[in-house]
C-alpha positions in Angstrom: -14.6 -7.0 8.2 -12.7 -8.5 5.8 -13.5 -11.9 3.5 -12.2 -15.3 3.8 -10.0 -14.7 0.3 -8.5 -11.4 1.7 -7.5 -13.1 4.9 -6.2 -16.4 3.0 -4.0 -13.7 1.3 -2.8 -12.1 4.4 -1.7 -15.1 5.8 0.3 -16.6 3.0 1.7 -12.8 3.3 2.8 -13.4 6.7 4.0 -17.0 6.5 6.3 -16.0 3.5 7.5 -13.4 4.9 8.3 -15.7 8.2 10.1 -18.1 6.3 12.3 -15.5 5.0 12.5 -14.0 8.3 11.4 -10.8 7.0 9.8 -7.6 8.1 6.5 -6.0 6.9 5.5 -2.0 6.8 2.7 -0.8 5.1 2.5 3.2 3.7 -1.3 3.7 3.2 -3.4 6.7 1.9 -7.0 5.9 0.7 -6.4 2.4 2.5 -6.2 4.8 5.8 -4.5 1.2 7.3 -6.9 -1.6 6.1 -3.8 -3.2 4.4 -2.1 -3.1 7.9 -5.9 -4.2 9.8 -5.8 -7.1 7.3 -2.1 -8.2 8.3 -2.9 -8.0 11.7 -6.3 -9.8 11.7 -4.3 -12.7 11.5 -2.8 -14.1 14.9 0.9 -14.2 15.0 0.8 -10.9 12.5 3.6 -9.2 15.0 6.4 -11.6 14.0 6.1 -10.0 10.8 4.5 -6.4 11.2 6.4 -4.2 12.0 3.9 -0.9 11.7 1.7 1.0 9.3 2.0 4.3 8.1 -1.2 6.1 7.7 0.2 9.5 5.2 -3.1 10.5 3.5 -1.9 13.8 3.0 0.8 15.0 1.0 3.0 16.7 3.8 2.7 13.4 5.8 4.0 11.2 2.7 7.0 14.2 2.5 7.4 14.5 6.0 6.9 10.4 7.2 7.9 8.9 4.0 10.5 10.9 2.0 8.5 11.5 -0.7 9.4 14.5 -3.4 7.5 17.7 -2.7 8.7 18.2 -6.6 7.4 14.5 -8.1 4.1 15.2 -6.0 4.2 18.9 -7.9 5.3 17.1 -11.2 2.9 14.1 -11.1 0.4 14.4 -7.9 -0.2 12.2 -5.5 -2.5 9.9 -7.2 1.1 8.3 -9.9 3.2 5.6 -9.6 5.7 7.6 -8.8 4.9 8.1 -5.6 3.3 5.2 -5.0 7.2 4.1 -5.5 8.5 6.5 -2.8 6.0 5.7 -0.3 7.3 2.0 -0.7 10.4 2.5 -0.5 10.4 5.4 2.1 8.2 2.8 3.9 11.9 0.1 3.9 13.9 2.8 4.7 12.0 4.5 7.6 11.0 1.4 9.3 13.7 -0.3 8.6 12.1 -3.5 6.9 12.6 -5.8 4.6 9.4 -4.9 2.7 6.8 -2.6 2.6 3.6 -1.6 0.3 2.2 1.3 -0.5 -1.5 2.8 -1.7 -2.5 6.1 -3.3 -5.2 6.6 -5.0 -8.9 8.3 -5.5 -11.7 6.1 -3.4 -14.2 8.6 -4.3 -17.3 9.1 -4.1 -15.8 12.9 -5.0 -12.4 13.7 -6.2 -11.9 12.2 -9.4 -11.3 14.0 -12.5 -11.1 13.0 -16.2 -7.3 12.3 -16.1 -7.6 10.5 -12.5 -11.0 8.7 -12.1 -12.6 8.3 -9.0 -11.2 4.0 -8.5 -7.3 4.6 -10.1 -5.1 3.4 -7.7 -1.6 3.0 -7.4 -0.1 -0.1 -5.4 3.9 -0.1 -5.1 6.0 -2.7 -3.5 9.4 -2.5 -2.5 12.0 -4.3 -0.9 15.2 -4.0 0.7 17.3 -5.5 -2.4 15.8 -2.4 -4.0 13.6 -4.4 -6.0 10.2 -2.6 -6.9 6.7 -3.9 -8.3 3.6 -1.4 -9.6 0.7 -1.7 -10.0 -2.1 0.3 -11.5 -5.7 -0.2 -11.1 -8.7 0.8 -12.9 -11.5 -0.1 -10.2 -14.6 2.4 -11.7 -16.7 4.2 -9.3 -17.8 1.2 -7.6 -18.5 2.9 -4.1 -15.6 4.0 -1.5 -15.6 0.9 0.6 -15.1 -1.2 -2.4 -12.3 0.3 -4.2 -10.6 0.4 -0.7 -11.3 -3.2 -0.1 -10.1 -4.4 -3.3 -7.0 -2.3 -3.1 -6.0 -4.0 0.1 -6.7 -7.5 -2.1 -4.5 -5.9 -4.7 -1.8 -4.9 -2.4 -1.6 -8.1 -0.6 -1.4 -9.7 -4.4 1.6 -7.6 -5.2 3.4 -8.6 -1.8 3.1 -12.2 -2.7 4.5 -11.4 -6.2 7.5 -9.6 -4.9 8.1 -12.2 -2.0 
C-alpha cells in the first residue's frame, strides 16, 4: 500500500521516537488512519504506537479529542486551529509523548473557494507543549493522493518535531 519513501519515513519515525523512549498517537480525519497503517507497517511499530484516533467528524474530534465546539464554529474543521487541538488532545488523551494530527478536504466533492478540495492541515504536538503546522496546498489531485501525501507530510513534521 504504501511506497518505499513513505515507509523509510515511518521507520526513522519509530526509531527516533525509540531512542527517546517516546510514545506515538495519531488523531486522523481525511487520513481515516493511514498515518497510524503506515506506523504500524513497520515491525516493531508497538514499542512506539500507542493508538490512532480516527475523529472524521466534528463531535468525535469534540467528544475524543477536546477539540472547541466554538473554534470549529469560529474557524471549521478544515484550520490550523484545530488541527492544533487534535494534536494536542491526541498527548493528552492517550497519554503520549507525541502525537499528529490531519484535517483537511480529500475531495473529489467538498471544497469550496476559501477551502479547496487538497488544503490540509498537519499539526504536531508534543508533551513539552511544543507545536509544529503545517499547511498544504495539494490541488485536486484525486482523493487517494492527497491522502497519501498527507500521511508523507505528517510523518515529515514528526521527524521535524522529534
Amino acid at each position: 500500500m504504501f511506497d518505499r519513501d513513505t515507509l523509510n519515513l515511518a521507520e526513522s519515525v519509530l526509531s527516533a521516537c525509540r531512542s527517546r523512549q517516546w510514545h506515538v498517537a495519531t488523531a486522523e480525519s481525511c487520513t481515516g488512519g493511514l498515518v497510524a497503517a503506515a506506523l504500524t507497517a513497520i515491525a516493531g511499530s508497538s514499542e512506539v504506537v500507542e493508538r490512532g484516533f480516527v475523529t472524521y467528524s466534528n463531535q468525535a474530534k469534540i467528544e475524543l479529542l477536546g477539540a472547541s465546539p466554538e473554534t470549529i464554529a469560529e474557524h471549521g474543521a478544515i484550520s490550523e486551529q484545530i488541527a492544533l487541538a487534535m494534536a494536542r488532545g491526541a498527548v493528552v488523551r492517550a497519554g503520549v509523548d507525541l502525537a499528529v494530527s490531519v484535517t483537511g478536504i480529500a475531495g473529489p466533492g467538498g471544497g469550496t473557494p476559501q477551502k479547496p478540495v487538497g488544503i490540509v492541515h498537519i499539526a504536531a504536538a508534543s508533551k513539552d507543549q511544543t507545536t509544529l503546522h503545517l499547511e498544504c496546498h495539494f490541488g485536486d489531485i484525486g482523493r487517494e493522493n492527497v491522502r497519501l501525501r498527507s500521511v508523507e507530510e505528517a510523518l515529515k513534521l514528526l521527524l521535524q518535531i522529534l
